[in-house]
Structures are given as C-alpha cells and as structure tokens.
N, C-alpha and C positions, 0 to 999 in steps of 0.2 A: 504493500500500500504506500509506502514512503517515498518507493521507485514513481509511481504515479503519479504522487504529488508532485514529486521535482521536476515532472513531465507538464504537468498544468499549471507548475510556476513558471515552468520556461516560456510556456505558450503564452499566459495572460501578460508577460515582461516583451515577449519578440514583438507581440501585436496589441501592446500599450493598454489594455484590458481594463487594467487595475482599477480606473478611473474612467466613466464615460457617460455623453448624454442621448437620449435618444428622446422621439415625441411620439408619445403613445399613439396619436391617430393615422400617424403617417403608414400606407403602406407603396411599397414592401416595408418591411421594417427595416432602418436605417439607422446605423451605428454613427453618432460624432464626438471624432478620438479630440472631443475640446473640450474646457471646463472651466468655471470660474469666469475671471473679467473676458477672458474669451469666447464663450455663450454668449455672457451682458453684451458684450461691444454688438455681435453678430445679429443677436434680438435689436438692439436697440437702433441698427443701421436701418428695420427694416420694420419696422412697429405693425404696420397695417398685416402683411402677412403672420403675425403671429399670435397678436393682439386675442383673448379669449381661449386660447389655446394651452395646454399643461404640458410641463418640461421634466422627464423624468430622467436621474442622475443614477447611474449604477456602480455598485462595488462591487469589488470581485477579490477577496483576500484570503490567502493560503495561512497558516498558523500549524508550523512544523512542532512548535511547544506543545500541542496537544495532545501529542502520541505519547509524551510522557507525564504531564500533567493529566493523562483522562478527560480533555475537554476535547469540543470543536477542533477541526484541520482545514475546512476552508467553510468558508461565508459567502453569502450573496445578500445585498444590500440594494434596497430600492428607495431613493424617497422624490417623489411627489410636488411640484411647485406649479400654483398657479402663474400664467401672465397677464398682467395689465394692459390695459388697453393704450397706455403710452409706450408700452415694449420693456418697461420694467418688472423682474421677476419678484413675485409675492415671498419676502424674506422674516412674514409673523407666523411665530412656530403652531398655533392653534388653528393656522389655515392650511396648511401643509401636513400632508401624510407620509408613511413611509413601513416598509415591511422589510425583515432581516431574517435569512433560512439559517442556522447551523448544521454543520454534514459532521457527524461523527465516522469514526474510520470506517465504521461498520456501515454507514450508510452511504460513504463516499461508494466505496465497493461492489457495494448493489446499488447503488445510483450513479454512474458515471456522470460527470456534467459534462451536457450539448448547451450550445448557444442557443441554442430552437427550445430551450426551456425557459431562456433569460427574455423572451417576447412574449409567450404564456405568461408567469409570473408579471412583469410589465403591465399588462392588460389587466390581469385582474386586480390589482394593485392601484392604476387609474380608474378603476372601475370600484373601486374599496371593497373589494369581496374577498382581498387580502388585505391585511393589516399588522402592525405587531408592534409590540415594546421595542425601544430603541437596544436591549440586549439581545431580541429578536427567539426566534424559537424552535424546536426539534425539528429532523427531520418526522418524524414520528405524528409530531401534530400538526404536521405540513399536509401529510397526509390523510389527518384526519379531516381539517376544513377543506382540502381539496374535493373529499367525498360529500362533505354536507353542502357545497356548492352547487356540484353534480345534482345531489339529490335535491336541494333548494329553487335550484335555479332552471337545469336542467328540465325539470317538469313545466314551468311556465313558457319556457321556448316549444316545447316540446306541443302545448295548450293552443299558443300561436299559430304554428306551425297548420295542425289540423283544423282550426278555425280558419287559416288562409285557402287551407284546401277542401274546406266543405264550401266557405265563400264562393271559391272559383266555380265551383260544382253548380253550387244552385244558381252564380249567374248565366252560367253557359245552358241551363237548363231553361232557366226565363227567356235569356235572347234566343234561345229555339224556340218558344212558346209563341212569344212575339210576332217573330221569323214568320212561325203558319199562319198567325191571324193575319198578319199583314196579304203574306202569301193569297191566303182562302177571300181576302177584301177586294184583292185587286183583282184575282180569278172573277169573281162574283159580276164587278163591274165592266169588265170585259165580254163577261156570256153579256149584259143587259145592250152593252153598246152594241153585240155585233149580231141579235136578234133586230136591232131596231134596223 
C-alpha cells in the first residue's frame, strides 16, 4: 500500500493536483491548475461571465504518517464559494460549504482513487447532498450517505422520470385523438361539398 501511495504522490506533484479549481456546472468537467489571487484576477477580468455562478476548490493530500500513527493516508477536500455579481468570490464562512473524505489504508486498497470520482463528489457537494466537518469523514460513512442519497434522491428522479413518460404517452394519445376528429371533420365536409 505505501508503494501506491508514492505512486499517487508522484502523480498528484507531476500534474500539480494538490491544489485546484474547477466550476461545478461547467461541462465536460474542466480542471484549472490556478488558485488564489489567480482565480480572483481571472473572475474579476470577466465579471458578466461568471457572475451567479459557484467556484469549487479541491485538495488532494497524501499523509504517509498515517500508516504508523493509524490515521488517514490520503484526503480529498472540496469547498464550495459562491460568486458575486461584481466577479468577487463570496469569502463569509456561513455562506460557503465544503466536504473532506479520509481513505484509511484499508480503504485506499479497495478504493483506488480515479479523477472520475473527484467530479461525482464535486456535484454532489455543489449540490449539498455532501457535506462534512472541516476534519471531514470515513470512508465508511462516505458510503453510507452515498446510499441514502441513492435511496433519497434516486427515487424522486426516478418519480420524474415516469411522470415525463406517462406525460408523453397521454399527449401522443390526445394529438391522435385530435388527429381523427379533425380527420372525420374535414372527411364529413368534403362528402357534403362534393354531393352538392
């Protein structure tokens, strides 16, 4: 496992990881390797494009002390900032959210981390259906509110979903309905014209 790590601190150090912002709504999802007055300036060049829009910051932190302390070996770290409609980013900590995973060894191992998880988390995190203490939380109960999400939330998409497709159903059955009365109107007037 320690081989690993050294392998996913190389990786997050060769392609600057550590530290990075990305904007929830944006797709594809797009990594920017900036941060700090380099965000502000970039926002600020351009206020109207980003004005209303949330900016979310990621960490990505290895901690080799864990394997002999019994704590965490790597973190992932989200938080959350709104922007203002002048292109200044929202810096009061009661308007701002944020969610932190810890991987113990055991779960690094069976969890290998993909970047295709760090857009998942992102989302549901702008979405607040992740949250967490700023010491952040198990992988364990990662996976507990992942499920009660599924099952929370999951069901009302799910609710959606077949209400769009009964929708469709009974419109396509009306505009048939329609369709022949219109149909049977203009037959009707036709026999009358072409009797006359």
């Amino acid at each position: 496992m320690e081989d690993y790590l050294n392998k996913l601190e190389r990786m997050i150090e060769s392609k600057n990881l550590q530290q990075f912002c990305v904007f929830p709504d944006v797709k594809p999802f797009k990594i920017i390797k900036k941060y700090g007055e380099e965000v502000e300036k970039m926002i600020l060049k351009n206020p109207k494009k980003y004005a209303g829009r949330k900016l979310a910051i990621v960490f990505l932190n290895t901690n080799k002390r864990g394997f002999k302390e019994k704590k965490h070996i790597f973190s992932i770290g989200v938080s959350i900032y709104k922007i203002y409609n002048d292109g200044s980013i929202d810096q009061v900590p009661s308007d701002n959210w944020g969610f932190s995973l810890n991987y113990m060894p055991e779960d690094l191992e069976k969890h290998p981390f993909k970047m295709s998880n760090i857009e998942k988390i992102v989302k549901l995190v702008d979405k607040k259906y992740l949250t967490s203490e700023f010491l952040g939380i198990s992988y364990d109960r990662f996976e507990d509110k992942l499920n009660y999400i599924k099952e929370k939330y999951g069901k009302k998409k799910e609710a959606n979903r077949t209400s769009k497709i009964t929708s469709k159903r009974t419109s396509k059955k009306s505009s048939k309905r329609t369709l022949k009365k219109i149909s049977k109107k203009s037959s009707k007037k036709y026999i009358k014209k072409s009797r006359k």
